[in-house]
TORNU-965481 format. One record per atom (N, C-alpha, C): y, x, z; residue in three letters. Coordinates in pm, whole numbers, plus 32768, in hexadecimal, padded with zeros to 4 digits. Each point is the difference from the previous one (the first is absolute). Layout:
BEGIN
YXZALA ...
// end
This chain:
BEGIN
6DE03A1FCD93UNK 808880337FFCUNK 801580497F7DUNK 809380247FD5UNK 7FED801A7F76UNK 808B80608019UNK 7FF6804A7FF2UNK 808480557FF9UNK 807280237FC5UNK 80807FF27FD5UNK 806280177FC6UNK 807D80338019UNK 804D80087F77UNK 806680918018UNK 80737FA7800CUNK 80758004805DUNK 80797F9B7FC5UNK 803D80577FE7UNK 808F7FE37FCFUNK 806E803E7FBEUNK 802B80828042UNK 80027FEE8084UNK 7FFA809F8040UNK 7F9180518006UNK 7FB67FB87FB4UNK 7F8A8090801EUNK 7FA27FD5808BUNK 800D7F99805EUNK 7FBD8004806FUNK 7F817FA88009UNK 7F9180308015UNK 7FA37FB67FF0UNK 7FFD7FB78065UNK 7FB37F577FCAUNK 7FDD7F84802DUNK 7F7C7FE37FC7UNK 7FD57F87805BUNK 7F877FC17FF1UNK 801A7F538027UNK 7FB0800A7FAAUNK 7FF17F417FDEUNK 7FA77FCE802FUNK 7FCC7FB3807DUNK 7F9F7FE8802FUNK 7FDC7F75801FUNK 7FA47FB57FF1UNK 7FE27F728037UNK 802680098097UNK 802D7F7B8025UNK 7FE3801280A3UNK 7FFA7F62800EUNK 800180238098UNK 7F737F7B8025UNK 807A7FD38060UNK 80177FA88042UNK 80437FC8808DUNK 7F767FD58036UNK 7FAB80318069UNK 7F9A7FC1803BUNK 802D7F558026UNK 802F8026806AUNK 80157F83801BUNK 80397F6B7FBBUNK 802D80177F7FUNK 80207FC57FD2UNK 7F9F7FCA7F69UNK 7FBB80857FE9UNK 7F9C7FF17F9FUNK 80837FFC7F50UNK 809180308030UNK 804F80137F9CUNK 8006807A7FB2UNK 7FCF80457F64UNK 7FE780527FDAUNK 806980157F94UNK 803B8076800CUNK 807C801E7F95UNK 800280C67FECUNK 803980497F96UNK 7FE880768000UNK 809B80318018UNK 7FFD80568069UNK 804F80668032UNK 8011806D7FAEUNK 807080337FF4UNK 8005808E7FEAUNK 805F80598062UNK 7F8F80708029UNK 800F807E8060UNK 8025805E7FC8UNK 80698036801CUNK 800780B08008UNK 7FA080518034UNK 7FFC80617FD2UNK 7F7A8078801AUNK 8038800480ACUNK 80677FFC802CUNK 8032801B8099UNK 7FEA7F8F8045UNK 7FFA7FAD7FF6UNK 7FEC7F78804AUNK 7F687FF6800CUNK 7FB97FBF808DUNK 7FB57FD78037UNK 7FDD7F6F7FFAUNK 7F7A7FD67FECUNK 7FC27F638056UNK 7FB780198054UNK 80097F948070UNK 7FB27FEB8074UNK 7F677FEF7FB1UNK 7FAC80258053UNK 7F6D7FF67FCDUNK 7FDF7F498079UNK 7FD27FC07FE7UNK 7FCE7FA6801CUNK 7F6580268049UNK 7FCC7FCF8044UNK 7F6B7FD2802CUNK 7FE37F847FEFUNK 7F7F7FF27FCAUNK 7FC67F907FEAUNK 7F777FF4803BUNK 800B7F76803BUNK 7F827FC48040UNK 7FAA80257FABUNK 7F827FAF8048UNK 7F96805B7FE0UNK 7FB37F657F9DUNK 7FF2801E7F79UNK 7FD87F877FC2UNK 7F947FB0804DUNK 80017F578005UNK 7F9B7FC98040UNK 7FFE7F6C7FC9UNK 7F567FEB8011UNK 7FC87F927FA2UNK 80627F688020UNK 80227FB47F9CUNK 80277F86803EUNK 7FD67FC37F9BUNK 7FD17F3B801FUNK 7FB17FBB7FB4UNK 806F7FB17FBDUNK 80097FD17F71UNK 80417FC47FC8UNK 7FEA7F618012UNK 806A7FA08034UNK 7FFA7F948030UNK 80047F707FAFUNK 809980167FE7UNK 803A7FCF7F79UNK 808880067FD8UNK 800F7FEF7F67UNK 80897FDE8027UNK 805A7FA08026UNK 807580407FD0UNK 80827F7F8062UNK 804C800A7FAEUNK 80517FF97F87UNK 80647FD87FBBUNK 7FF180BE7F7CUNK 807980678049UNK 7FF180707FC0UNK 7FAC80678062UNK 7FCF7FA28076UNK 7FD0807F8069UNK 7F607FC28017UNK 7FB280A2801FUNK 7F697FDF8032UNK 7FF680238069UNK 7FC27FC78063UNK 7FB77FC6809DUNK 7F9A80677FF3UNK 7FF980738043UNK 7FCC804C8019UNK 7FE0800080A8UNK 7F4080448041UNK 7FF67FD18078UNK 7FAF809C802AUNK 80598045805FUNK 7FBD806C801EUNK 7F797FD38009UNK 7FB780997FDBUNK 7F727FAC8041UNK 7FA8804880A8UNK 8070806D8021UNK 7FDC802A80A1UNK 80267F8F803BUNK 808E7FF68006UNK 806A7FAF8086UNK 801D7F877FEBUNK 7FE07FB67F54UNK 80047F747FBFUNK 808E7FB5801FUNK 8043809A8003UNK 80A87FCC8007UNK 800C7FD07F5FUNK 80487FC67FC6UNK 80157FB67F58UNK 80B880537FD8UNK 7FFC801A7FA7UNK 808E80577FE3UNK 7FEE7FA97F37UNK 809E80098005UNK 80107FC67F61UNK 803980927FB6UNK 7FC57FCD7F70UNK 8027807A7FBAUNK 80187FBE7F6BUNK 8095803A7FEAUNK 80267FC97F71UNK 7F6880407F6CUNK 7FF27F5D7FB6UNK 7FA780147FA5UNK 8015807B7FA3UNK 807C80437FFCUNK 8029803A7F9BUNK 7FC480988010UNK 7FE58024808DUNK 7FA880638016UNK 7F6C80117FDCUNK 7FFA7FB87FE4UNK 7F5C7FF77F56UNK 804D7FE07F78UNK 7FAE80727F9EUNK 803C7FC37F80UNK 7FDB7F8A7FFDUNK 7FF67F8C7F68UNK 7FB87F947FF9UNK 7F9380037FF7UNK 7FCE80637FB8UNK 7F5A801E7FE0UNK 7FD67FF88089UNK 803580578086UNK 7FE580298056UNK 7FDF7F668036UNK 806A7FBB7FF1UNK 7FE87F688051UNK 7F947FB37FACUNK 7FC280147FC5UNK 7F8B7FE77FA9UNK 7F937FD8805DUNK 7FE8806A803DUNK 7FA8802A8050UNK 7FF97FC38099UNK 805D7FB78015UNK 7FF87FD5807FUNK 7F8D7F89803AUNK 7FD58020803AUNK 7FC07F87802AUNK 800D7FE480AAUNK 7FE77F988022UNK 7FE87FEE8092UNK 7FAC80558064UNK 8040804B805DUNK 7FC080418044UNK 7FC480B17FB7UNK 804E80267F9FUNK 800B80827FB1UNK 804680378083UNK 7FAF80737FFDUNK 80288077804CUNK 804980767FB1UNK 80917FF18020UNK 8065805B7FA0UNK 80388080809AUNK 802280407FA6UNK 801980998048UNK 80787FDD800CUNK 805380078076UNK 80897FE7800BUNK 805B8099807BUNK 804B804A7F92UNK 805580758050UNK 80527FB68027UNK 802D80268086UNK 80697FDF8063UNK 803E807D8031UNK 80847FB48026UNK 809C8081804FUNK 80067FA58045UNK 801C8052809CUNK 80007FAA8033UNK 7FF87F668020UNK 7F80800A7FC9UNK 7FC97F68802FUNK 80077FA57F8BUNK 808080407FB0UNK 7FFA7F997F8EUNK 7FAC801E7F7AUNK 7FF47F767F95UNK 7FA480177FB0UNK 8060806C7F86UNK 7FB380607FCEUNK 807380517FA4UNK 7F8D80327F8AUNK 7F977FE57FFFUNK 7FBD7FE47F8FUNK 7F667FEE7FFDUNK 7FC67FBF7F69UNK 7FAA7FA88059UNK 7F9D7FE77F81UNK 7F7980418025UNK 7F9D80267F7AUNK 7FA57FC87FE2UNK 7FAD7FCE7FA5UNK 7F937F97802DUNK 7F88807C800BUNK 7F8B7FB37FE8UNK 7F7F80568032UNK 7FFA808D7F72UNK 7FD58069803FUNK 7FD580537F68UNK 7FCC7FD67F9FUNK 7F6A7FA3801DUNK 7FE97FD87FB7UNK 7FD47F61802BUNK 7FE27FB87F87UNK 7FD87F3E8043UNK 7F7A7FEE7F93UNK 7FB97FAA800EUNK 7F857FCA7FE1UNK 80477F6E7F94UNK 7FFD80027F9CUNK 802D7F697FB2UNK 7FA27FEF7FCFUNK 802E7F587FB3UNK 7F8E7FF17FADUNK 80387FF37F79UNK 7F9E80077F96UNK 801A80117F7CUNK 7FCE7F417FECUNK 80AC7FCC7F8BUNK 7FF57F677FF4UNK 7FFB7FC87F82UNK 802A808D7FD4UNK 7FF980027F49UNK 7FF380877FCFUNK 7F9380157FD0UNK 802680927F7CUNK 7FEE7FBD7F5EUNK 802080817FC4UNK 7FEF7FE07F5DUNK 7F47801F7FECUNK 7FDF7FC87F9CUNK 7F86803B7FBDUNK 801A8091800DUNK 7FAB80787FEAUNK 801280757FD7UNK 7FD680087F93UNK 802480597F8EUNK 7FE080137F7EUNK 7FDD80958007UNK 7F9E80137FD5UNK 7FB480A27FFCUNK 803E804B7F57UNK 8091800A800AUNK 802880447F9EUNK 7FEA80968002UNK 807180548016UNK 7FF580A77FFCUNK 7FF37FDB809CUNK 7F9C8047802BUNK 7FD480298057UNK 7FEE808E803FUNK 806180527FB3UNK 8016807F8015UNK 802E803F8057UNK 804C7FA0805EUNK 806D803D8077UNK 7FD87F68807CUNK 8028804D8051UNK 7FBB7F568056UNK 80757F957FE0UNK 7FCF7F858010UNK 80367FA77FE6UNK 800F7F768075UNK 806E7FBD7FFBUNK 800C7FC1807BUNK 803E7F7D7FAEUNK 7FB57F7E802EUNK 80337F767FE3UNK 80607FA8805DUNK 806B7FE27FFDUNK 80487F9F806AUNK 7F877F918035UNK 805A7FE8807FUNK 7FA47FA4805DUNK 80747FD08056UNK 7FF97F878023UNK 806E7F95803EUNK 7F9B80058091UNK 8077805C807DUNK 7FB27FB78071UNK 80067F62801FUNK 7FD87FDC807CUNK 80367FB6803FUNK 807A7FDD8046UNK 8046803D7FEAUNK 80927FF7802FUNK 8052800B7F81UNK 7FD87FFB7F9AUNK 806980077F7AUNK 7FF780867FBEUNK 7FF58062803CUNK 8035809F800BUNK 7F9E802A7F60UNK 8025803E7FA4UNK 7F5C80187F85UNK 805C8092801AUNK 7F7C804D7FF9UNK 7FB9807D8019UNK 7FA780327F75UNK 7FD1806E7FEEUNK 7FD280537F9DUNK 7F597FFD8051UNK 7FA57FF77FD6UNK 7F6A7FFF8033UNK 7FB5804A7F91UNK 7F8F80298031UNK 7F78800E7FB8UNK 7FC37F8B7FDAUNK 7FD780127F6EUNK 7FD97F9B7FD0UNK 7F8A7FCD8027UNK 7FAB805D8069UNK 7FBE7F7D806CUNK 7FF37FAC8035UNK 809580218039UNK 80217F86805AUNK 800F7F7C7FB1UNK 7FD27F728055UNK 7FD27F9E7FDCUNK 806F7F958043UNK 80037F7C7FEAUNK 802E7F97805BUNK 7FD180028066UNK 80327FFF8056UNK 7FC37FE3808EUNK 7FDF805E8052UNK 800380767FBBUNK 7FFB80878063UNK 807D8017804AUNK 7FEC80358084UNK 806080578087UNK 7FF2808A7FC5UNK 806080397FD7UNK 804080758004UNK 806F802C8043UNK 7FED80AE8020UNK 805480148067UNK 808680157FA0UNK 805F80038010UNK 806C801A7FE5UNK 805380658038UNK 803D807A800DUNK 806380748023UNK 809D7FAA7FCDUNK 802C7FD38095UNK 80957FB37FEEUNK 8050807A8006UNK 8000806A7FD9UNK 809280667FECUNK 7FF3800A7F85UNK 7F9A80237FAFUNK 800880187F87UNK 7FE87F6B7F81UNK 7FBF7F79808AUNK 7FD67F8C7FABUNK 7FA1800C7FA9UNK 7FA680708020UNK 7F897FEF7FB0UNK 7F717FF6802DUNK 7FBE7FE57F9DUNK 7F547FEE8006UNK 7FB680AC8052UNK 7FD47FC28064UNK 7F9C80688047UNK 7F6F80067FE9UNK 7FE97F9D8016UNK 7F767FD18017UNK 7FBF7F7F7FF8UNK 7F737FE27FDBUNK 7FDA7F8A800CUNK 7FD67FE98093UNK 7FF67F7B8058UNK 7FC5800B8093UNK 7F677FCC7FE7UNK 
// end
């Protein structure tokens, strides 16, 4: 929220807002006197990624193996990078419906291309691109080789670890 003065002097705020149910996002502006309803939200739970279907992905609880669709646009593209069959993505629900929807913290890829490394200044650490398997190139230690599984951190999209 961000606060401001209008012409009378009365303070307002500019705020994102969400339509749950609709998954429609546009920014409001409130007067310091005006109220929003607070929402509750389900309690996040695992569902397996199926496939897709045109702009939407086939998602399959994995307690009750009820299947619910969810527009692709709720992953960036990078995010849809990452999909594979049977990926277990974190999906928040309102009542019942899907209202947003995360992949794993972190995933295991494999490395399909890096560059040579060149042992120039070596003064500060240094990190070489590497092409997973899904297209996605990432920043690595110049250890890493072809053919190595590294973990990957999908919020930030970077190199964790070798497996």
């Amino acid at each position: 929220m961000s606060p401001q003065q209008g012409g009378s002097h009365a303070s307002s705020f500019s705020t994102p807002t969400l339509i749950p149910t609709t998954g429609l996002k546009y920014h409001e502006r409130l007067r310091s006197s005006e109220s929003v309803e607070k929402v509750r939200l389900d309690e996040e739970q695992p569902f397996d990624y199926l496939y897709d279907e045109g702009d939407k992905l086939i998602l399959m609880n994995k307690e009750d193996f009820t299947q619910v669709e969810v527009l692709k646009d709720m992953l960036s593209e990078t995010e849809q990078k990452f999909l594979e069959e049977g990926l277990t993505l974190r999906v928040q629900l309102y009542e019942g419906s899907p209202l947003l929807v995360r992949l794993p913290k972190t995933m295991v890829m494999e490395v399909v291309s890096t560059e040579q490394f060149s042992k120039g200044n070596q003064a500060s650490p240094t990190f070489k691109p590497a092409t997973l398997r899904n297209g996605e190139v990432i920043k690595v230690p110049p250890f890493v080789e072809v053919g190595e599984k590294v973990v990957i951190d999908t919020e930030e999209m970077e190199y964790q670890s070798r497996v």
